[in-house]
C-alpha positions in Angstrom: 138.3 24.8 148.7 140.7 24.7 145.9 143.2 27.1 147.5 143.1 24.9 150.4 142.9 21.5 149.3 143.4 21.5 145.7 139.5 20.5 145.3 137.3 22.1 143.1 133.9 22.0 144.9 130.2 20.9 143.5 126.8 21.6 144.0 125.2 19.7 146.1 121.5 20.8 146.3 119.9 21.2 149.5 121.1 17.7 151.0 123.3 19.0 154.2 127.0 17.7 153.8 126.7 16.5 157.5 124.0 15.3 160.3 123.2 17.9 162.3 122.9 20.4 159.9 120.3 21.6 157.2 116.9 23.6 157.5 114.3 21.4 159.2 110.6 21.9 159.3 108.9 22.6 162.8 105.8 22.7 164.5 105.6 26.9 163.2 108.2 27.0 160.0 111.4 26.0 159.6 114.8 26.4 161.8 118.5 26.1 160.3 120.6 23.9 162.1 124.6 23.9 162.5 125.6 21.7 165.0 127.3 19.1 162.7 130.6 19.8 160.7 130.3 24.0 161.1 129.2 23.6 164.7 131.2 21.8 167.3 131.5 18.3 168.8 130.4 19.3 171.9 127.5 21.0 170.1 126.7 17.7 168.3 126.5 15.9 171.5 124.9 18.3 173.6 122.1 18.2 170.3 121.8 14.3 170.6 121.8 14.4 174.3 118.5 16.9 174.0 116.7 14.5 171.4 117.5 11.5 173.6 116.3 13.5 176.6 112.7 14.0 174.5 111.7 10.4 174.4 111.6 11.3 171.0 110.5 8.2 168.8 113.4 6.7 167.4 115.6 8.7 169.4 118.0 5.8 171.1 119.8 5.7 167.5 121.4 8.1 168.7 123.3 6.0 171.6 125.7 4.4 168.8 129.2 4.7 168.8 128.6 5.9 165.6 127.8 9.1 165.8 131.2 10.0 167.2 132.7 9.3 163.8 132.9 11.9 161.6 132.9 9.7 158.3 129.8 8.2 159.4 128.0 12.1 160.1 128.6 12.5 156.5 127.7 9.7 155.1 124.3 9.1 153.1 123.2 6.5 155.7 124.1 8.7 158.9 122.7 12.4 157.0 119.3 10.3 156.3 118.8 8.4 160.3 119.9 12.1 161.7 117.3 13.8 160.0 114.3 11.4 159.8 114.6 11.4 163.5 115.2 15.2 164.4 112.3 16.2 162.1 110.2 14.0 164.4 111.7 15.9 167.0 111.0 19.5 165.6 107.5 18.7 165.0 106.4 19.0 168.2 108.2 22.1 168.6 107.7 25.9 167.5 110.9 27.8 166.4 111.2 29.9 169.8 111.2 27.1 171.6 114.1 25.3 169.8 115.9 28.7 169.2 115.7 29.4 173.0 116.2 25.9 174.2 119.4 25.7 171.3 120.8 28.3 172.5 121.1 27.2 176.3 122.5 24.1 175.4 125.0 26.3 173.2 123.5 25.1 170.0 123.6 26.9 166.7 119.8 26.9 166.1 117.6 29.1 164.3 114.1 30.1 163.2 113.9 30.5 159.3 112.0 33.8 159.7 109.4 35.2 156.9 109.9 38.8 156.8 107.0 39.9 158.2 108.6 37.7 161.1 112.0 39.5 160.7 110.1 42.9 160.5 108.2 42.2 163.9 111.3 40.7 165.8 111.7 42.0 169.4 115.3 42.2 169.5 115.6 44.6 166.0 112.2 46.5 167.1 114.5 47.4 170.2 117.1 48.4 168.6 115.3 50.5 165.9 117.0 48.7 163.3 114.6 49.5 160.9 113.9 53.3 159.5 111.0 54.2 157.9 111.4 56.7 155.0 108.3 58.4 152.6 108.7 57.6 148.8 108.2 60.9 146.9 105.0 58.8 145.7 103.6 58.6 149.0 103.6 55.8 150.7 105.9 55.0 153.6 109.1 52.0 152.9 110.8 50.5 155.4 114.7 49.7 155.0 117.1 47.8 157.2 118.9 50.0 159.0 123.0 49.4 160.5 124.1 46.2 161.2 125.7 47.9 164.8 124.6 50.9 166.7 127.0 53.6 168.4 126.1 55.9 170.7 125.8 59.9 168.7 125.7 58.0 165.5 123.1 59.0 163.0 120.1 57.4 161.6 121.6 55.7 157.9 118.7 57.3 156.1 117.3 60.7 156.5 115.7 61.2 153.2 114.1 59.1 150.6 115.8 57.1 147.7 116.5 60.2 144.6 114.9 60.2 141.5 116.1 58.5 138.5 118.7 60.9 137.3 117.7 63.7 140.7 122.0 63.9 141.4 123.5 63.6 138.1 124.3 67.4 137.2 125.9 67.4 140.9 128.0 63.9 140.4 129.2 65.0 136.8 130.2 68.6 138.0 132.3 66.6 140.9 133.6 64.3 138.3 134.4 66.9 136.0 136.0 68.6 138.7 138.6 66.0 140.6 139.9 65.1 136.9 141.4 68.3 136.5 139.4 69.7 133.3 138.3 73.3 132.8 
C-alpha cells in the first residue's frame, strides 16, 4: 500500500477490514466470503438481498441505508451487525449449498476445504489433477498436479522425488561444464 498511498500497512488479525468478508462457520465447516470491499457492490447487495430473502433472524438490519456506505461497511459497528447476523445465516447451511447458491447470485463464496476434502473434490478428480507417485520406500504420495491442462501435455511427474544427493555428480558436471573450466 505504500507505493500507492504512501501508507505503511498493519496487521490486523483475523477481524475482516469490511462486512461481507471473512471466514464464517457453517452448518459443515467454514466458507470464505468476499463480497464486501474485494468483491463488488452489486455482489454486496445481491448477498443482503439473499439473507433478507431467508427470514433469517435479525436479517431486516440489513434494509438500512447504511449499508450502502462504504465508511459504515468498515466500521467496527457495521463489521460486528454484518457478521453476527450472517453467521446465523450460515448455520443453517452446509458449504455446497452456499458455494452453489453464491455462485448463482454471482457471489464470491467458498467452502474452506480440509484436504481430505480438497483431495476428494469432483471438479479436480475430473481433471486428474492429482498424480500419484511410489516413494522409493514404498508407499504411494500424492502431489498436486498443473494448475491448467493442455491437450498432448504430459503428466508433471513421472518418477518419484530423488534421493538426497541421487543428481549431484550430474548437476556439478553441468555446472562445471557451462562455466567454461577444463
Amino acid at each position: 500500500d505504500y507505493d500507492l498511498n504512501g501508507r505503511v500497512r498493519r496487521r490486523r488479525g483475523v477481524r475482516p477490514r469490511e462486512a461481507g468478508t471473512g471466514t464464517f462457520r457453517c452448518a459443515d465447516g467454514y466458507v470464505a466470503l468476499v463480497a464486501g470491499r474485494l468483491g463488488t457492490l452489486r455482489a454486496f447487495a445481491s448477498l443482503l438481498e439473499w439473507i433478507r430473502e431467508s427470514d433469517t433472524e435479525g436479517a431486516f438490519v440489513f434494509d438500512g441505508e447504511c449499508w450502502g456506505d462504504h465508511g459504515y461497511r468498515q466500521s467496527d459497528e457495521g463489521i460486528a451487525m454484518f457478521t453476527e447476523v450472517f453467521e446465523r445465516f450460515c448455520a443453517t447451511r452446509t458449504k455446497a449449498e452456499l458455494y452453489r447458491e453464491g455462485q448463482r447470485r454471482q457471489i464470491a463464496i467458498a467452502p474452506v476445504n480440509s484436504p481430505a476434502e480438497v483431495l476428494a473434490d469432483p471438479q479436480l478428480v475430473a481433471r486428474g489433477f492429482f498424480s500419484a507417485v511410489s516413494d522409493r520406500s514404498g508407499p504411494v504420495l500424492v502431489y498436486p498436479g498443473r494448475p491448467y491442462s493442455i491437450d498432448g501435455m504430459d503428466p508433471l511427474l513421472r518418477r518419484p522425488v530423488p534421493d538426497v544427493g541421487e543428481h549431484n555428480r550430474e548437476i556439478l558436471a553441468t555446472k562445471w561444464q557451462a562455466s567454461g573450466a577444463t
